[in-house]
PyMOL Python script that loads the backbone (N, CA, C, O; Angstrom):
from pymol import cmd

cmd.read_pdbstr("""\
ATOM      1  N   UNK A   1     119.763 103.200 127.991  1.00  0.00           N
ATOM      2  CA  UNK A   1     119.106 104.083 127.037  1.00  0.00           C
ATOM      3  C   UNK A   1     117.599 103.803 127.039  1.00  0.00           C
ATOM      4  O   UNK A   1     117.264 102.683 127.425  1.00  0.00           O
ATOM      5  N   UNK A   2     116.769 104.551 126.712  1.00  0.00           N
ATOM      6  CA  UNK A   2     115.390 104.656 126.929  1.00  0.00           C
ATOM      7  C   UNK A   2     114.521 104.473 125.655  1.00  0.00           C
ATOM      8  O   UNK A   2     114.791 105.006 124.578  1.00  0.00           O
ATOM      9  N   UNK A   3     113.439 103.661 125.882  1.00  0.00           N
ATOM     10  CA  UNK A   3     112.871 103.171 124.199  1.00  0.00           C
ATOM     11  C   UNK A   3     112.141 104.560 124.057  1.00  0.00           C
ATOM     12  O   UNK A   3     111.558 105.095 125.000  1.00  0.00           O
ATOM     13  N   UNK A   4     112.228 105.103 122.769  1.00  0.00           N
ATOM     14  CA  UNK A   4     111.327 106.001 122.787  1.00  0.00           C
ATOM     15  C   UNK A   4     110.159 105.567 122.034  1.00  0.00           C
ATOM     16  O   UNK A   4     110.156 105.159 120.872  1.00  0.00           O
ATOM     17  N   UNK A   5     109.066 105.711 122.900  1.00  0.00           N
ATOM     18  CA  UNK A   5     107.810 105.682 123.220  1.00  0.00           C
ATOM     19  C   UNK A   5     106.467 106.650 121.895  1.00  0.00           C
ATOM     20  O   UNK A   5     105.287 106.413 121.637  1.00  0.00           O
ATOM     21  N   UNK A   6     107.232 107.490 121.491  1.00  0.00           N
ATOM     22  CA  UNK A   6     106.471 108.093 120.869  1.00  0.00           C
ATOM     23  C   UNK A   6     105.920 107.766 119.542  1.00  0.00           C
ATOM     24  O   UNK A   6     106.665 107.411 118.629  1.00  0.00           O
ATOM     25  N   UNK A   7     104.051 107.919 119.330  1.00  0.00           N
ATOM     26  CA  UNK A   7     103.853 107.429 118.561  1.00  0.00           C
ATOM     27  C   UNK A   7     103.651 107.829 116.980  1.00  0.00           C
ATOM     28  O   UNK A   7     102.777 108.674 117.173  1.00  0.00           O
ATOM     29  N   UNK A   8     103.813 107.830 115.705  1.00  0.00           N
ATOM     30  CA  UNK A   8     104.035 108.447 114.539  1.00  0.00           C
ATOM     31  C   UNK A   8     101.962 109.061 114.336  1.00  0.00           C
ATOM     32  O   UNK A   8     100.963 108.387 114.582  1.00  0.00           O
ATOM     33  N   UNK A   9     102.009 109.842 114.059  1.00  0.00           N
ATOM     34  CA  UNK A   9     100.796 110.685 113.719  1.00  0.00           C
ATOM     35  C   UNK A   9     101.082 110.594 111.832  1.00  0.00           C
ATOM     36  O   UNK A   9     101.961 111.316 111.360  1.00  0.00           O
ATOM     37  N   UNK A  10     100.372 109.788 111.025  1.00  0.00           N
ATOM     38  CA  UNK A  10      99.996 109.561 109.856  1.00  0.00           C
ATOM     39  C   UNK A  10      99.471 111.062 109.336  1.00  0.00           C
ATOM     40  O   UNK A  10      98.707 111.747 110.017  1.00  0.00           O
ATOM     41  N   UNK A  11      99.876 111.384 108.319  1.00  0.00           N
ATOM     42  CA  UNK A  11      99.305 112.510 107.227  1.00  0.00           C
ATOM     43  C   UNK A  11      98.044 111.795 106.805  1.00  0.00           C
ATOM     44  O   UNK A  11      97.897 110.595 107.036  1.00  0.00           O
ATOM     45  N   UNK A  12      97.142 112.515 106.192  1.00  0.00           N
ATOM     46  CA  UNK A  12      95.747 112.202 105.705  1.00  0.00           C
ATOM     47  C   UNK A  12      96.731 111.575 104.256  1.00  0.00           C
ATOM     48  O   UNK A  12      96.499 110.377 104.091  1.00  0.00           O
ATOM     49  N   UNK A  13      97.676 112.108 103.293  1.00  0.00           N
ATOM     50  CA  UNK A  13      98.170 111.176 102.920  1.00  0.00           C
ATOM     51  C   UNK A  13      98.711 109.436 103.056  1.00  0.00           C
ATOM     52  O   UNK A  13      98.400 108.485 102.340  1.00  0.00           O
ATOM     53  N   UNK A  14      99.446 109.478 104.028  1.00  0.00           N
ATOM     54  CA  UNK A  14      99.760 107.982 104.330  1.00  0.00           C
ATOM     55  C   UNK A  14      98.967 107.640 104.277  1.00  0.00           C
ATOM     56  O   UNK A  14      98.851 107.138 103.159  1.00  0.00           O
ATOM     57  N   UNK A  15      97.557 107.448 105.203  1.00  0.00           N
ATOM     58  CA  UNK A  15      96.396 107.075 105.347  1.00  0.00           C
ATOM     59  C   UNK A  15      95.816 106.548 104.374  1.00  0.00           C
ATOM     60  O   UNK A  15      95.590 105.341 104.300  1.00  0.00           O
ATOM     61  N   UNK A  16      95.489 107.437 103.466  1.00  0.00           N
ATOM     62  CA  UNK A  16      95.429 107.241 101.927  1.00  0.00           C
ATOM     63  C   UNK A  16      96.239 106.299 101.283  1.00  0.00           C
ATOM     64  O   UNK A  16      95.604 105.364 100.797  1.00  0.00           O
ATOM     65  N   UNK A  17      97.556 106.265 101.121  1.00  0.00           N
ATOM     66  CA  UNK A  17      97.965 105.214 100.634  1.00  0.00           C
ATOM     67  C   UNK A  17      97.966 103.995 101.649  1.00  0.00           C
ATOM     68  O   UNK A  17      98.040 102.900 101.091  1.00  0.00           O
ATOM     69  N   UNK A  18      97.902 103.978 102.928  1.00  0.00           N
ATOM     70  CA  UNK A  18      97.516 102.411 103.371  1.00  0.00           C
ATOM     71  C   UNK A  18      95.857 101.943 102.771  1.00  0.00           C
ATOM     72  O   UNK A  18      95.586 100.743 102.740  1.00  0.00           O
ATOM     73  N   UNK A  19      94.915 102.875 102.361  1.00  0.00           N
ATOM     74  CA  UNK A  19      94.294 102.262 101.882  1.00  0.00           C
ATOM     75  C   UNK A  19      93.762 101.881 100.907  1.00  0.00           C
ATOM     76  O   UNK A  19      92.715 101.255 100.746  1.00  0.00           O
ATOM     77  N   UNK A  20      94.925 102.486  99.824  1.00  0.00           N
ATOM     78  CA  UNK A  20      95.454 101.895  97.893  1.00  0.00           C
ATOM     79  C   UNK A  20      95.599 100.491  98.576  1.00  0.00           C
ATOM     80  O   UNK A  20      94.737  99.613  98.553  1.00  0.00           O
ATOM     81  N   UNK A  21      97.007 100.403  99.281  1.00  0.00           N
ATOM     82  CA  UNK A  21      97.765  99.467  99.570  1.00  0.00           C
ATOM     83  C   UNK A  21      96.374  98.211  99.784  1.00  0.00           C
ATOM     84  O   UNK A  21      96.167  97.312  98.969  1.00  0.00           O
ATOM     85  N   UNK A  22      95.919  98.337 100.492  1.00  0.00           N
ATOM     86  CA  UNK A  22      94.438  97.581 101.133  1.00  0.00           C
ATOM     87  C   UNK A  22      93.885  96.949 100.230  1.00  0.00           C
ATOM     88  O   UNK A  22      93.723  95.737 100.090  1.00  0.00           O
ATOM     89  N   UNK A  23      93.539  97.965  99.494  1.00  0.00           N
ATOM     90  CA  UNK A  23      92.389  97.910  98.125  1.00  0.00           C
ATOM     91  C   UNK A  23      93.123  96.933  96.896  1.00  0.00           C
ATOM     92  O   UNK A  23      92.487  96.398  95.989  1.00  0.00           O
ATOM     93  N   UNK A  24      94.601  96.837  97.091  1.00  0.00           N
ATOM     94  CA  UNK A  24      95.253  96.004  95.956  1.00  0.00           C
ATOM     95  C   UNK A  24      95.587  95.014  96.482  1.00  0.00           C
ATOM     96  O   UNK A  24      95.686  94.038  95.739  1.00  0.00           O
ATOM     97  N   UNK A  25      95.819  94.870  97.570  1.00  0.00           N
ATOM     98  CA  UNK A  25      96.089  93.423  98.018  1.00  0.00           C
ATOM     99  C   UNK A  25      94.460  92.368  98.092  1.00  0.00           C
ATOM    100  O   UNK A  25      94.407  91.143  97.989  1.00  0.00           O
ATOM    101  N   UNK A  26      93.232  93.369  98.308  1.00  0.00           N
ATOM    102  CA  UNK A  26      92.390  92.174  97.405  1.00  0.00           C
ATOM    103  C   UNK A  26      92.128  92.180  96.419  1.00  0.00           C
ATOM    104  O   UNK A  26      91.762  91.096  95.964  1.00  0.00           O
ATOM    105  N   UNK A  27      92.144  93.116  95.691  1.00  0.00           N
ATOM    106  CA  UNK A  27      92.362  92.902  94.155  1.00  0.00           C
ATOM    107  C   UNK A  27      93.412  91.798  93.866  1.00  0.00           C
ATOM    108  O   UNK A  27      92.976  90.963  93.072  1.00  0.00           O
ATOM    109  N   UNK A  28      94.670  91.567  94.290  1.00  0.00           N
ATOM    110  CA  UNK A  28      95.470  90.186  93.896  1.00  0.00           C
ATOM    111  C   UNK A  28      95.090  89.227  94.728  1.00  0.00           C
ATOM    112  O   UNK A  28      95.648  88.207  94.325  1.00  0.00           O
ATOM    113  N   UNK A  29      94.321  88.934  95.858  1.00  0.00           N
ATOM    114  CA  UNK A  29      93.776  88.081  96.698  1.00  0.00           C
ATOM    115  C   UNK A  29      92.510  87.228  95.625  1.00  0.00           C
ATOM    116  O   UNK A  29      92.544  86.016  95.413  1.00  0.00           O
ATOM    117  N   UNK A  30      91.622  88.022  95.144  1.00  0.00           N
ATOM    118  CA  UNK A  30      90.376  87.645  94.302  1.00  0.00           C
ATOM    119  C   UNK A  30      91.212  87.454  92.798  1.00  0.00           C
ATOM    120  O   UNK A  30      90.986  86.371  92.260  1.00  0.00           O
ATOM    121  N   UNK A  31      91.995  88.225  92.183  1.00  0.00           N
ATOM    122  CA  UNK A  31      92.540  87.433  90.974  1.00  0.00           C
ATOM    123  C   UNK A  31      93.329  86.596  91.069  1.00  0.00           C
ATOM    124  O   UNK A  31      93.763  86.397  89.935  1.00  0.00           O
ATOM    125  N   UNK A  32      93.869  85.860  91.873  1.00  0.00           N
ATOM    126  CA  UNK A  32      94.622  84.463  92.227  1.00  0.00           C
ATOM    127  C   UNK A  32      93.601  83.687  92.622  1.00  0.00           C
ATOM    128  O   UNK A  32      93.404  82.588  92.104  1.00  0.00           O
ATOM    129  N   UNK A  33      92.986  84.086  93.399  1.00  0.00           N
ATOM    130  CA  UNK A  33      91.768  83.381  93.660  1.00  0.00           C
ATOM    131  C   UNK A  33      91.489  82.084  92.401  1.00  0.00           C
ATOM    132  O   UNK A  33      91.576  80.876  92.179  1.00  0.00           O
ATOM    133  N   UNK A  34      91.058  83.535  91.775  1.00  0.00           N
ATOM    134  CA  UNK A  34      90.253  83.028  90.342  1.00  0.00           C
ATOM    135  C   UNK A  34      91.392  82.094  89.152  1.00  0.00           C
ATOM    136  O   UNK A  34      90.987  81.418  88.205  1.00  0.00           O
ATOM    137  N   UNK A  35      92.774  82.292  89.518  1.00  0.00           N
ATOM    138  CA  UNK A  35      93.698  81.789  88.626  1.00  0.00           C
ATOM    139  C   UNK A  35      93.936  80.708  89.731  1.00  0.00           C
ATOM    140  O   UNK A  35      94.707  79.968  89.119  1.00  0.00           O
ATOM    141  N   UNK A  36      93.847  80.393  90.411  1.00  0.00           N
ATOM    142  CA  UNK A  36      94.402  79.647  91.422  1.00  0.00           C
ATOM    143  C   UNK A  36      95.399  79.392  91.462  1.00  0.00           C
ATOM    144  O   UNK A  36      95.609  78.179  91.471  1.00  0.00           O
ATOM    145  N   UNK A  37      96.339  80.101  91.500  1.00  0.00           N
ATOM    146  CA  UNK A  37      97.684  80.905  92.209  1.00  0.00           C
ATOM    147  C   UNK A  37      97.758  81.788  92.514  1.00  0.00           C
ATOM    148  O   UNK A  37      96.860  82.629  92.472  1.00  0.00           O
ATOM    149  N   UNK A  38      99.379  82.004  93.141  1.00  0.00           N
ATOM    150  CA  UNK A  38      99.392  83.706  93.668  1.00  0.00           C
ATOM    151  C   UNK A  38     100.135  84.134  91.753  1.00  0.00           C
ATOM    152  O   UNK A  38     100.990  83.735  90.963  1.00  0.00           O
ATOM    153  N   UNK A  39      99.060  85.176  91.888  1.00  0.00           N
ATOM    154  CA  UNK A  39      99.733  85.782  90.793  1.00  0.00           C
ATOM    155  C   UNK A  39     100.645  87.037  90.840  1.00  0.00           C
ATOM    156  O   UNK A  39     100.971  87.838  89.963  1.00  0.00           O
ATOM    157  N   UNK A  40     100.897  86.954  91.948  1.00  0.00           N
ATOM    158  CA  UNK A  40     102.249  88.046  91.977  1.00  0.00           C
ATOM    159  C   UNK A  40     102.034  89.144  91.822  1.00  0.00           C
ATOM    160  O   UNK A  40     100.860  89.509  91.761  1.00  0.00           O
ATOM    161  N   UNK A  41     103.436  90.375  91.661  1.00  0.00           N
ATOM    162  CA  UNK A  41     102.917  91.270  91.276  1.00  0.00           C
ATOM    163  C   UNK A  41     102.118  92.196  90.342  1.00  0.00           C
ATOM    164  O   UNK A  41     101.690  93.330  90.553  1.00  0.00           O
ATOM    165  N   UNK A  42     102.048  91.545  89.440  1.00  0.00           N
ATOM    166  CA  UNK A  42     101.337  92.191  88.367  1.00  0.00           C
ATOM    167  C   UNK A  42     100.003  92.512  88.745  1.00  0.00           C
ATOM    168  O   UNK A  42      99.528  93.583  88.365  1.00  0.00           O
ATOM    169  N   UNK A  43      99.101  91.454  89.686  1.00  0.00           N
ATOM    170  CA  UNK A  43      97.567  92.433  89.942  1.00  0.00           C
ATOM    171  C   UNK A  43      98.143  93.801  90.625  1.00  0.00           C
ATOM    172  O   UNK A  43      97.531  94.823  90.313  1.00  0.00           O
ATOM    173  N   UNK A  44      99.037  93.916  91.350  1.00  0.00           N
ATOM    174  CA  UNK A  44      99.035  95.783  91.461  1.00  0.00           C
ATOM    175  C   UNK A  44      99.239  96.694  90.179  1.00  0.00           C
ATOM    176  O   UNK A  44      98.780  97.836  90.146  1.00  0.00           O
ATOM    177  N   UNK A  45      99.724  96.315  89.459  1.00  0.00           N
ATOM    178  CA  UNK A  45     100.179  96.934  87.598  1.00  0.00           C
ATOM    179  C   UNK A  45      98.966  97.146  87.196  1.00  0.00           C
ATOM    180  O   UNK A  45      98.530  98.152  86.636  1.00  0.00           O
ATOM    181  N   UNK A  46      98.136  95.692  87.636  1.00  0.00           N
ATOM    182  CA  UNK A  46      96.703  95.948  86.761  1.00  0.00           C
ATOM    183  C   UNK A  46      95.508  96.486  87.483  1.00  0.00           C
ATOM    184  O   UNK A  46      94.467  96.757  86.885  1.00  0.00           O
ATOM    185  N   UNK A  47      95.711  96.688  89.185  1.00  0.00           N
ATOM    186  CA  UNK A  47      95.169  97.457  89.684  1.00  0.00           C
ATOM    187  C   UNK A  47      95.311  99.172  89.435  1.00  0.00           C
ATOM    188  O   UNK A  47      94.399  99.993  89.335  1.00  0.00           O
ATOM    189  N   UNK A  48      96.430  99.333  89.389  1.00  0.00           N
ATOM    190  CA  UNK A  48      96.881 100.678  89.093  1.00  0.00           C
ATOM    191  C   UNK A  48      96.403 101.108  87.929  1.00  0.00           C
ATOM    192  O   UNK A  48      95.723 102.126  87.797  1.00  0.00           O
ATOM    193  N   UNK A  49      96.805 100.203  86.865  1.00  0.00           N
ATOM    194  CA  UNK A  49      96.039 100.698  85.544  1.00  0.00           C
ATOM    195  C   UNK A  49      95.022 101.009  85.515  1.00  0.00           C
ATOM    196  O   UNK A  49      94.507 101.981  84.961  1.00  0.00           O
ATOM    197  N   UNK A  50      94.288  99.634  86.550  1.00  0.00           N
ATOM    198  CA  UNK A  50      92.092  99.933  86.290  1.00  0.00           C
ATOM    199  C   UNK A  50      91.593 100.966  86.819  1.00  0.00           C
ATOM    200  O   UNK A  50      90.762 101.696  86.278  1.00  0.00           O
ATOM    201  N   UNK A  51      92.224 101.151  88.290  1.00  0.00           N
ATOM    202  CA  UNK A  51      91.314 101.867  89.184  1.00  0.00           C
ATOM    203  C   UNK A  51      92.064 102.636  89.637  1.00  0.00           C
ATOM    204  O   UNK A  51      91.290 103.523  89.997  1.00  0.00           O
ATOM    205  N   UNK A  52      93.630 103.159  90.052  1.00  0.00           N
ATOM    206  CA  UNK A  52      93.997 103.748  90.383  1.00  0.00           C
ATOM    207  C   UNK A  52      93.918 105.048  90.565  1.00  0.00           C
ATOM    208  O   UNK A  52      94.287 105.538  91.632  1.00  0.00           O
ATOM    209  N   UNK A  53      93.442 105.787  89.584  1.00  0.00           N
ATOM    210  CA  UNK A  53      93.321 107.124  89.458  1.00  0.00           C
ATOM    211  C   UNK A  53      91.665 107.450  89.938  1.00  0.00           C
ATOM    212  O   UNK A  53      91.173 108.359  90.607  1.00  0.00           O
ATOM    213  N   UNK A  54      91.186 106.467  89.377  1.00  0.00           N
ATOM    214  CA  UNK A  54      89.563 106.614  90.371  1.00  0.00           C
ATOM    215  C   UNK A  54      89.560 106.572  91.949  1.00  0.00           C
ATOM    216  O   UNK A  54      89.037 107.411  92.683  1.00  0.00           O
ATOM    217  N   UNK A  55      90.358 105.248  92.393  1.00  0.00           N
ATOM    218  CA  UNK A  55      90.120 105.535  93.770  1.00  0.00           C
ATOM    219  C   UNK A  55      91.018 106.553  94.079  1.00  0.00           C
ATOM    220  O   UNK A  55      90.915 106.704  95.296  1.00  0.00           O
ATOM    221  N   UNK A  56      91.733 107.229  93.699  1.00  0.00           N
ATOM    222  CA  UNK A  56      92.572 108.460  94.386  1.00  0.00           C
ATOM    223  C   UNK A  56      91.638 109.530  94.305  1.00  0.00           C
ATOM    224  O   UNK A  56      91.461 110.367  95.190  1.00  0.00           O
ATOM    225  N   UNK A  57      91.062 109.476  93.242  1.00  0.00           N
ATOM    226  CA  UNK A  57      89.639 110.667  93.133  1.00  0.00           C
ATOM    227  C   UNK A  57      89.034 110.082  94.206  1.00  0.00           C
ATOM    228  O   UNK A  57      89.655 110.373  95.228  1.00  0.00           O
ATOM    229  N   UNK A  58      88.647 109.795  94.293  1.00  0.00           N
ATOM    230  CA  UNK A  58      87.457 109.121  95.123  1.00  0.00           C
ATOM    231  C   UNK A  58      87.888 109.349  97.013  1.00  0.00           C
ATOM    232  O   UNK A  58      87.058 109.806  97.799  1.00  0.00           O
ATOM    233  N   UNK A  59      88.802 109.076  97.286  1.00  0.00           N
ATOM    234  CA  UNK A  59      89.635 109.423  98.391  1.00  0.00           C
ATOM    235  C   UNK A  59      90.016 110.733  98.936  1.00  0.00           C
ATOM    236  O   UNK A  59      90.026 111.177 100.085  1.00  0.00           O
ATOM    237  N   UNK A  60      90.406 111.354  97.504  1.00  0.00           N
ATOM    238  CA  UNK A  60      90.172 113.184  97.712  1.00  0.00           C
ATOM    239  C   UNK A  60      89.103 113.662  97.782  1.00  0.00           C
ATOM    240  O   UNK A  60      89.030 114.890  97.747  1.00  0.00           O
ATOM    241  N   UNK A  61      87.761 112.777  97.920  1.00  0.00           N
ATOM    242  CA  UNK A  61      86.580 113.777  98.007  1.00  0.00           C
ATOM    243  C   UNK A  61      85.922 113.603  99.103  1.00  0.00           C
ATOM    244  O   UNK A  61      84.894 114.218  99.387  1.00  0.00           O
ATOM    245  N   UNK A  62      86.453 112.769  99.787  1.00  0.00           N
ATOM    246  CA  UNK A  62      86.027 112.121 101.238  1.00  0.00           C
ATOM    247  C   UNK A  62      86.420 113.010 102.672  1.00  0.00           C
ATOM    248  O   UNK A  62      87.635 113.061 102.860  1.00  0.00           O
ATOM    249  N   UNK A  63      85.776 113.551 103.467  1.00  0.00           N
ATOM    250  CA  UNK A  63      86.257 114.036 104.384  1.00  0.00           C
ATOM    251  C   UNK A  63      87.424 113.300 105.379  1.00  0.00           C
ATOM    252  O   UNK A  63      87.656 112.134 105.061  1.00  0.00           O
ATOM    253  N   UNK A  64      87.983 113.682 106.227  1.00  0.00           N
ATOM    254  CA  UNK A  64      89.744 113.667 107.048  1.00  0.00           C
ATOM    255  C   UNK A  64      88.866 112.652 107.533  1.00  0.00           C
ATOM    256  O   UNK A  64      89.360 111.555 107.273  1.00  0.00           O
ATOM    257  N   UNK A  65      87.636 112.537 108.202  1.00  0.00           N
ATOM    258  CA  UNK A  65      86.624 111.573 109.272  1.00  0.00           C
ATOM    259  C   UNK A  65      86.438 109.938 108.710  1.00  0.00           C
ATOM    260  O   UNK A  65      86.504 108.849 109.279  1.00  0.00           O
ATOM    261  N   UNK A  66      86.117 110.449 107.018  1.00  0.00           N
ATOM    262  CA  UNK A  66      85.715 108.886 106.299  1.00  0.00           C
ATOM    263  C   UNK A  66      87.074 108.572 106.108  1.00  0.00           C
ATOM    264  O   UNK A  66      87.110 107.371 105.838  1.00  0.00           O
ATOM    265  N   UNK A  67      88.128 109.011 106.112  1.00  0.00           N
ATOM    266  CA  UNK A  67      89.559 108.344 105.770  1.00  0.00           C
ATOM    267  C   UNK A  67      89.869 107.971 106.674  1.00  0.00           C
ATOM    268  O   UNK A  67      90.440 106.882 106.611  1.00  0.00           O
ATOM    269  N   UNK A  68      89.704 108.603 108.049  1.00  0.00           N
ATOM    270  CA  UNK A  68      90.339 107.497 109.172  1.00  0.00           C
ATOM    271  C   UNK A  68      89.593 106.574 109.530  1.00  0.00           C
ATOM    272  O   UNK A  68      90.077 105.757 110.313  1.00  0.00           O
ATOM    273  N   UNK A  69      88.212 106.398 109.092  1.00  0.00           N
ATOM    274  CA  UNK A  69      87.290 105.410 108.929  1.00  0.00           C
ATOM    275  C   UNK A  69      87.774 104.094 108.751  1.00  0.00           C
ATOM    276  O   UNK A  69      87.907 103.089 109.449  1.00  0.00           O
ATOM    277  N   UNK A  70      88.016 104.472 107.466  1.00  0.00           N
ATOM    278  CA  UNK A  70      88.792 103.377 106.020  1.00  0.00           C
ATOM    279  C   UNK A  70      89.728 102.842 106.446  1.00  0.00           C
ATOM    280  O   UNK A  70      89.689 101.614 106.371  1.00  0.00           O
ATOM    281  N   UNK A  71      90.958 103.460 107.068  1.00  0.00           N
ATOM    282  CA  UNK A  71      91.982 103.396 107.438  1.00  0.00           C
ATOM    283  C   UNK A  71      91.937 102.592 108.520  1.00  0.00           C
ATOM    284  O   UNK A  71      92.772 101.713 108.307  1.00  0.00           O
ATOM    285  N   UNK A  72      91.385 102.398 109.633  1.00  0.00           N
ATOM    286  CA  UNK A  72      91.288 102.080 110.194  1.00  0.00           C
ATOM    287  C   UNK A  72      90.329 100.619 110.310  1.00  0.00           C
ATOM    288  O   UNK A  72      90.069 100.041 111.365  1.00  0.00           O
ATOM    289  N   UNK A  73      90.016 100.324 109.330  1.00  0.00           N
ATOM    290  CA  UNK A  73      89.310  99.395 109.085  1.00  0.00           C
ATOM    291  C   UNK A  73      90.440  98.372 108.133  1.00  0.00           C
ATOM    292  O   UNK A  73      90.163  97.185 107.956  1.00  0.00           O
ATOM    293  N   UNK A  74      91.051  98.664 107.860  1.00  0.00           N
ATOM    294  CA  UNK A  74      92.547  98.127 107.234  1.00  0.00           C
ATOM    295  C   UNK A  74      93.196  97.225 107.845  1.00  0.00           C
ATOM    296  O   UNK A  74      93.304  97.251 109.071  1.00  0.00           O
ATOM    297  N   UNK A  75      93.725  96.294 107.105  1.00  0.00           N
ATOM    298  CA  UNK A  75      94.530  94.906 107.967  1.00  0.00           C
ATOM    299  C   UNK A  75      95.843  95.782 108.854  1.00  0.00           C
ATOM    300  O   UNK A  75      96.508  96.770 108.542  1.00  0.00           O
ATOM    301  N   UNK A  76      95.836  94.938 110.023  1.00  0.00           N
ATOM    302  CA  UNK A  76      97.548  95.563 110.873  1.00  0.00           C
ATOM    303  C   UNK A  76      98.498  95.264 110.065  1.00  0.00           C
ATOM    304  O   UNK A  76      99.469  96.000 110.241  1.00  0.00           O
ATOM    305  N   UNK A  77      98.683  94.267 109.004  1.00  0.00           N
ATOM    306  CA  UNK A  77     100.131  94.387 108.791  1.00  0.00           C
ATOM    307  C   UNK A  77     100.349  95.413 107.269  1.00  0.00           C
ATOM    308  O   UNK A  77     101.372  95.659 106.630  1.00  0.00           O
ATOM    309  N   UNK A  78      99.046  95.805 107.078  1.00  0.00           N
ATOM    310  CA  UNK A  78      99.237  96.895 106.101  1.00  0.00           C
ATOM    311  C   UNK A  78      99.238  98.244 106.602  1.00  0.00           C
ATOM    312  O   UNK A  78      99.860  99.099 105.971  1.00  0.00           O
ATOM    313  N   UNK A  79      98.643  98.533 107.616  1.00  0.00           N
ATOM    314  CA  UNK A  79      98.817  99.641 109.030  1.00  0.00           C
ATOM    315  C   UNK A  79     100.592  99.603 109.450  1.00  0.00           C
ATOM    316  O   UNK A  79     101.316 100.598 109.420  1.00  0.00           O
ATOM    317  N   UNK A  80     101.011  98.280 109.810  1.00  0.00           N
ATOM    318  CA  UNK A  80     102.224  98.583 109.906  1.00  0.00           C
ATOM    319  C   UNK A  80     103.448  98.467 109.245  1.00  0.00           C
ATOM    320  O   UNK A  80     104.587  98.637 109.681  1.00  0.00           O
ATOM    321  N   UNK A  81     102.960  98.075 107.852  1.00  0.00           N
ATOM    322  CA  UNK A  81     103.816  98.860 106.872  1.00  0.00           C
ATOM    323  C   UNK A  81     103.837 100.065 106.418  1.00  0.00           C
ATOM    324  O   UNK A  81     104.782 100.566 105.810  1.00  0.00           O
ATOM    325  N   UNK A  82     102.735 100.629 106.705  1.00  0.00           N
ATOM    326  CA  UNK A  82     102.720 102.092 106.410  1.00  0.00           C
ATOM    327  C   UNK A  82     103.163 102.977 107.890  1.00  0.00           C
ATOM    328  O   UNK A  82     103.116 104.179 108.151  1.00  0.00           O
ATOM    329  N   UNK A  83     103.453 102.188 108.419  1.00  0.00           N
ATOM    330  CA  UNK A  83     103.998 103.088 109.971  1.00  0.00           C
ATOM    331  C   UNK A  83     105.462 103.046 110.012  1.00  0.00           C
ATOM    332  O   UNK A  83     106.156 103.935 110.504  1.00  0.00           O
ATOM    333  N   UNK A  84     105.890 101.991 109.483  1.00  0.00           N
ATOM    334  CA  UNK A  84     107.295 101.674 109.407  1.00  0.00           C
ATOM    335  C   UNK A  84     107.788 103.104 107.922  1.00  0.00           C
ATOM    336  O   UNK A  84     108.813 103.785 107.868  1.00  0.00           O
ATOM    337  N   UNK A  85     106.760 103.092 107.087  1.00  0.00           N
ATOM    338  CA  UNK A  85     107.848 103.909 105.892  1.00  0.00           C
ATOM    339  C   UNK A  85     107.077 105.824 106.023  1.00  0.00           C
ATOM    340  O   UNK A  85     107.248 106.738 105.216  1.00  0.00           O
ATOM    341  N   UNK A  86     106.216 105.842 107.400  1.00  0.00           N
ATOM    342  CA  UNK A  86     106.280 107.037 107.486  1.00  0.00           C
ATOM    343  C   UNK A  86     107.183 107.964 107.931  1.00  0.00           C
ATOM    344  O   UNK A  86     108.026 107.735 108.799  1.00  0.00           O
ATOM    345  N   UNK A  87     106.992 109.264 107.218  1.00  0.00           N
ATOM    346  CA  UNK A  87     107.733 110.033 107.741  1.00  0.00           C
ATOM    347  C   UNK A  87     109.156 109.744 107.269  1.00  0.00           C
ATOM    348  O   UNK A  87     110.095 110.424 107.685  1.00  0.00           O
TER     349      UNK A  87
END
""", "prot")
cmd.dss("prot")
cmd.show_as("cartoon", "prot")
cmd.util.cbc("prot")
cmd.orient("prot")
């Protein structure tokens, strides 16, 4: 049987959320930091609460060009978690 080869083409959505995803993992990177532990999930709760709805504004006003920018400037294993639950 034959691996198939073909590669997943991301929506300007996904994209977008790999780079929520991005944006909250240093948000809990810098508040553990500062607690000196991992504080788990809750910095995404409290990311979501603070900024969530801003950076989604903020993301919708950006052209298809600055998102694959962003996106692409994104860690691989947050790239390939969002490749694994596309589609």
């Amino acid at each position: 049987m034959e691996q198939e080869t073909t590669q997943k083409i991301l929506s300007r959505h996904e994209k977008e959320m790999g780079i929520q995803i991005a944006e909250m993992e240093k948000y809990k990177w810098i508040c553990s930091s500062q607690q000196g532990c991992d504080i788990g999930k809750s910095a995404y709760f409290d990311w979501i609460q603070k900024y969530g709805q801003k950076v989604r504004d903020w993301l919708e006003s950006l052209s298809d060009e600055e998102i694959d920018r962003l996106y692409n400037a994104i860690s691989e294993r947050v790239k390939h978690y969002i490749l694994e639950k596309a589609h």
